[in-house]
KOLBA-91647 format. One line per 8 residues: number of its first residue (from 1); for each residue z, y, x of N, C-alpha, C. Coordinates in pm, 1 decimal. Atoms other than C-alpha are relative to their C-alpha. Layout:
BEGIN
NUM> Z Y X Z Y X Z Y X ~ ...
# end
This chain:
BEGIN
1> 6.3 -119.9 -80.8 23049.5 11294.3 12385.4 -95.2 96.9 -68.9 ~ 79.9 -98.2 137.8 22906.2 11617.2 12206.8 -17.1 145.1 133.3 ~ 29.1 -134.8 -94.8 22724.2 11890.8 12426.5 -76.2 89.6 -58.8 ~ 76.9 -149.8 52.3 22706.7 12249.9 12314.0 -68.1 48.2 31.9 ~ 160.8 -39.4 -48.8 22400.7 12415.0 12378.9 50.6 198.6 12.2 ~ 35.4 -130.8 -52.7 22438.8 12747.1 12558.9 173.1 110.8 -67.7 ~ -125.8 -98.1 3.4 22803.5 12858.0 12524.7 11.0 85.4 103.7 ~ 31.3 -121.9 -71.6 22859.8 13204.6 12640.6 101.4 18.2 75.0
9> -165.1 -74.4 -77.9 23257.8 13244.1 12737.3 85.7 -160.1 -29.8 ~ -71.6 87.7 -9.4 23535.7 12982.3 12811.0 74.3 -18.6 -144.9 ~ -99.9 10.9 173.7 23685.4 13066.8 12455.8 -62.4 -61.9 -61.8 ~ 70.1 74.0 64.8 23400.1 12905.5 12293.6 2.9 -100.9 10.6 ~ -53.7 143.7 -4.8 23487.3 12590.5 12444.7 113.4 -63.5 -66.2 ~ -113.5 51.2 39.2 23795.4 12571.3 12363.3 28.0 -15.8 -160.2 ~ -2.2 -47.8 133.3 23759.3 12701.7 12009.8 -73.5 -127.3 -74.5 ~ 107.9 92.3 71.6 23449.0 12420.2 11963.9 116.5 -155.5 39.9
17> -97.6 90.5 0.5 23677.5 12164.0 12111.2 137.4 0.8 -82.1 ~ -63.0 -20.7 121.8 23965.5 12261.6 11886.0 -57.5 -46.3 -125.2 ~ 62.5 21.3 123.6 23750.9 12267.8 11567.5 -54.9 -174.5 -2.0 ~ 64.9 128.5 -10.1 23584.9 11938.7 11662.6 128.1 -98.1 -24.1 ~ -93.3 100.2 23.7 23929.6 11754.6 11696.4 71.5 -19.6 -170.2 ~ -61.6 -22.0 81.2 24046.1 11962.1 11379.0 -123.5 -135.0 -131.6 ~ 95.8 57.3 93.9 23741.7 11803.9 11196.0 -27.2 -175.3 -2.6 ~ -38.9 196.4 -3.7 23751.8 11438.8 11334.3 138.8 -32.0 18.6
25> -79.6 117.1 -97.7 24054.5 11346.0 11414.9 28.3 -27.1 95.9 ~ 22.8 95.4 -98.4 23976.8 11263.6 11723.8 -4.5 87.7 145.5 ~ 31.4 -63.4 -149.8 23985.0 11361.2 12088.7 -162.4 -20.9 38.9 ~ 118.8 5.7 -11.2 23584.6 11402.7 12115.5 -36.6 73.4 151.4 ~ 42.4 4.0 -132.1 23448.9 11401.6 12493.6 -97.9 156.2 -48.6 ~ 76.3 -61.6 -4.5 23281.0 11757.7 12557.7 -112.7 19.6 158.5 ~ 85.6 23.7 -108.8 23007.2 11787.4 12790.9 -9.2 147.0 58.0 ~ 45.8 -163.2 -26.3 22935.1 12186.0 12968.4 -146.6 -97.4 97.6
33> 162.5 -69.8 -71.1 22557.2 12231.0 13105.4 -4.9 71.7 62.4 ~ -11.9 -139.5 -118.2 22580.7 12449.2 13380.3 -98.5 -16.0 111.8 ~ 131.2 -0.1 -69.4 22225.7 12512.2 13479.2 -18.9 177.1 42.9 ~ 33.8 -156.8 -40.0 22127.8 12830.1 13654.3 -56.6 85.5 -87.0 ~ 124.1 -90.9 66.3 21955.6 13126.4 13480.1 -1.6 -52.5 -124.4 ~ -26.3 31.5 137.3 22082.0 12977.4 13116.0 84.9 120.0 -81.8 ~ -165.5 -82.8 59.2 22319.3 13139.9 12871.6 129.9 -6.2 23.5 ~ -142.0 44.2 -38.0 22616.2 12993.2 12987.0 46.9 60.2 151.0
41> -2.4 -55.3 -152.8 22777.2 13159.6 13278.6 53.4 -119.2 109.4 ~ -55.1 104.2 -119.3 22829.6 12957.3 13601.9 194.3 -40.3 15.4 ~ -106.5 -30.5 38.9 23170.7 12878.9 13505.6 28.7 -135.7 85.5 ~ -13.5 53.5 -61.2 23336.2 12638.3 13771.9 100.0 -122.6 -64.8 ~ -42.0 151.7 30.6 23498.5 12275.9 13720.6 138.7 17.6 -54.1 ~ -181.1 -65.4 35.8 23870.4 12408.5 13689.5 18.8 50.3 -132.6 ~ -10.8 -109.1 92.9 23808.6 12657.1 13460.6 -36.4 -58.1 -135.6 ~ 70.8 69.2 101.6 23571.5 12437.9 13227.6 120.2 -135.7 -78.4
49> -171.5 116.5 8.8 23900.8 12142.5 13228.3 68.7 77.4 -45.1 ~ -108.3 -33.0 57.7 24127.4 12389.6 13172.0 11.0 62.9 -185.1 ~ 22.6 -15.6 134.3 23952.1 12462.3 12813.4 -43.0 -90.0 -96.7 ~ -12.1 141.1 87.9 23931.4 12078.4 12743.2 -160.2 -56.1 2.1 ~ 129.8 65.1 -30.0 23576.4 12017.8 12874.6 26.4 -111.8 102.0 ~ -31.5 130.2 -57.1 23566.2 11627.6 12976.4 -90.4 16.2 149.9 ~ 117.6 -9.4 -76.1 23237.3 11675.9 13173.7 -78.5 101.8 50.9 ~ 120.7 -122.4 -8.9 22999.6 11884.6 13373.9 -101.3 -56.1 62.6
57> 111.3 86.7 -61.4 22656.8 11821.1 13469.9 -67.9 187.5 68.5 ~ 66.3 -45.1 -113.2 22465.2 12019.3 13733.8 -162.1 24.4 16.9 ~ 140.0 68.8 0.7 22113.3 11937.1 13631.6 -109.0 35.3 81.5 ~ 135.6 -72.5 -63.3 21871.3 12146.0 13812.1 62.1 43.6 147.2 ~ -53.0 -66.9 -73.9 22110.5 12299.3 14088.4 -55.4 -28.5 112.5 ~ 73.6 81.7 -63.8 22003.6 12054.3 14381.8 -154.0 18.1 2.6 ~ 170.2 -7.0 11.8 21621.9 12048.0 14256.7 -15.9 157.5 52.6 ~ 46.5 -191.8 -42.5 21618.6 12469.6 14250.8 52.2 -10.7 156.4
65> -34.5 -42.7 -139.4 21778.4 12466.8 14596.2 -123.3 -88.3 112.9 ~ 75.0 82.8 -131.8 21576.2 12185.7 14758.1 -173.7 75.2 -13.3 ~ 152.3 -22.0 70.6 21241.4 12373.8 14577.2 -29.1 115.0 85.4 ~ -38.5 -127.9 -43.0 21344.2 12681.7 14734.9 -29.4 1.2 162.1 ~ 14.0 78.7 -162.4 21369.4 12495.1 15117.0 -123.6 -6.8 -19.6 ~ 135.5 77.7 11.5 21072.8 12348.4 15050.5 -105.8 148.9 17.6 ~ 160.3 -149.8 0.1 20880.2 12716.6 14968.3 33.0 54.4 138.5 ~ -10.3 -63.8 -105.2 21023.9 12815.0 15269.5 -50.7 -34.0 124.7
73> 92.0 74.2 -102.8 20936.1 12542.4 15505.5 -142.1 31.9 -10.7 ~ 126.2 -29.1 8.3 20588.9 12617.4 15388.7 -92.5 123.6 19.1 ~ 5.1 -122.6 -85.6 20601.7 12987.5 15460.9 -19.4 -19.7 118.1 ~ -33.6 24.4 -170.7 20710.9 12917.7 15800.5 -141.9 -46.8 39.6 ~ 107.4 75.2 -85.2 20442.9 12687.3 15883.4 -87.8 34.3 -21.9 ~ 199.3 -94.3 -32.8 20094.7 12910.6 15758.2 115.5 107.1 47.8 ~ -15.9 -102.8 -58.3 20292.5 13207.4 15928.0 45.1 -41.7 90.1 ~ -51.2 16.1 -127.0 20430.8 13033.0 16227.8 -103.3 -83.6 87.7
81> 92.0 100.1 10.9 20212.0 12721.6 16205.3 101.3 -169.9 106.3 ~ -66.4 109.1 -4.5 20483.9 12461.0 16328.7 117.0 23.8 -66.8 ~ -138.5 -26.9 81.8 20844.3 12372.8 16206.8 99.5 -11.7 81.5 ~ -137.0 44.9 -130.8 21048.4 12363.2 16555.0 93.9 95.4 -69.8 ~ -105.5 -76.1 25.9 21261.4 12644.6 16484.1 29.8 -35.8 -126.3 ~ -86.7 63.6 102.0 21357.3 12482.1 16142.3 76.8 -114.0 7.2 ~ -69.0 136.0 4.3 21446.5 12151.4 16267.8 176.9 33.6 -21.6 ~ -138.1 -25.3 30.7 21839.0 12302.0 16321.8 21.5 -10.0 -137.7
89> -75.1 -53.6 108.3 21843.1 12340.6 15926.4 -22.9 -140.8 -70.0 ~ 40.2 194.4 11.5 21701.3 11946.2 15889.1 113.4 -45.9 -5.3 ~ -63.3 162.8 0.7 21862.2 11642.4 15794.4 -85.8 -79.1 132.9 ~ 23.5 126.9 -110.4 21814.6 11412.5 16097.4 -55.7 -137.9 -28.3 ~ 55.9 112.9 31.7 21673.4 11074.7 16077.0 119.5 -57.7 11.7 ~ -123.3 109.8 -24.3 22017.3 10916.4 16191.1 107.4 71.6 -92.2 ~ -69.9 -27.1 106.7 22198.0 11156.4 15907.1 -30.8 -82.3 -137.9 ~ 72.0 56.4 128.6 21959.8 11029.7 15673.1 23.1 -117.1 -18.1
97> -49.3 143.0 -2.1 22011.8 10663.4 15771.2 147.0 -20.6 1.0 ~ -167.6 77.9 -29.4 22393.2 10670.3 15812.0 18.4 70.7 -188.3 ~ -11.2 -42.9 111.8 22386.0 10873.3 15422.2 -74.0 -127.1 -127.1 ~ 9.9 110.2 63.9 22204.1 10593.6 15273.8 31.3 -151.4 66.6 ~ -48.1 125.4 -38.6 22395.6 10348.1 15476.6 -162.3 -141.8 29.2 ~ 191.2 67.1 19.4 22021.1 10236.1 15593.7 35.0 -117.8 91.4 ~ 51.7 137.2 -90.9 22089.8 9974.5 15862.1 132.9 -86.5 -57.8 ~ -4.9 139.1 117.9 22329.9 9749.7 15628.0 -57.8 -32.3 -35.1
105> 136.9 58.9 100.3 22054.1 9712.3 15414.7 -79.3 -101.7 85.8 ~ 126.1 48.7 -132.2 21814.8 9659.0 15730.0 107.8 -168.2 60.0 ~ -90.5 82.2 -31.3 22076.9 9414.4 15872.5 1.9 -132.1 -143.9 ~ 9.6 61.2 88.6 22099.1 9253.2 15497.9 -158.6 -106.0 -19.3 ~ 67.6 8.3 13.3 21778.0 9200.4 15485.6 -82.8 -97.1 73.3 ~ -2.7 88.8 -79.0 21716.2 9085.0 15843.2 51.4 -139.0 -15.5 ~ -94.7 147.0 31.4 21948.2 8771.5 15738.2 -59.9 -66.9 -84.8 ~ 109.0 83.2 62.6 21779.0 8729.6 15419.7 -140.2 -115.2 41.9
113> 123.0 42.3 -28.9 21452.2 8640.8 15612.0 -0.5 -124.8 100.4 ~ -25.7 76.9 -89.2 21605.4 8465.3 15884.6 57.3 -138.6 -87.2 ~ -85.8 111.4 73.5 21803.7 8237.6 15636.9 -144.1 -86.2 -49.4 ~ 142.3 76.3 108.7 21445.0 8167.6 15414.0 -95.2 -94.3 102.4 ~ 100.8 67.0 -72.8 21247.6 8063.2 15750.3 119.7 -135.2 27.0 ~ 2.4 130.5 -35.3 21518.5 7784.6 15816.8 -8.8 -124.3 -82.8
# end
């Protein structure tokens, strides 16, 4: 897998994937980087496939958004000084547990212990 560093337009993909096969042989896995605020424009999953990119990675997208919540929750609370009126925009404790499938585990676990004491 071979990832170009900061392609600008969908033609460049295709052109580097072209050249790459022309030069190996080979059907060579391409990777796109599609990080915010880079050189590469936000160019969506479809579009990136349809110019022979295998892969896309996301790397920061998640982090900048949750970083972003985060400055905000912290606004709120020295200018409000609680976080009620944010809870609506929360993950729940019983989202959170049914998203990591938390009481299988808990349940798994329970058994484990019960099994070791007999």
């Amino acid at each position: 897998m071979i990832f170009p560093e900061a392609m600008t337009s969908l033609d460049h993909y295709k052109q580097f994937k072209s050249a790459l096969s022309q030069a190996t042989g080979k059907d060579v896995p391409i990777l796109a980087n599609i990080t915010e605020f880079g050189q590469t424009p936000l160019f969506g999953c479809e579009e990136l496939a349809s110019v022979g990119v295998d892969m896309v990675l996301y790397p920061l997208s998640a982090f900048r958004a949750m970083n972003k919540a985060a400055e905000n929750v912290y606004q709120h609370l020295l200018s409000v000084g609680n976080q009620e009126a944010l809870t609506p925009q929360m993950q729940t404790r019983a989202e959170l547990y049914e998203h990591l499938n938390y009481h299988s585990y808990e349940d798994k676990l329970d058994q484990l212990f019960a099994d070791n004491k007999s």
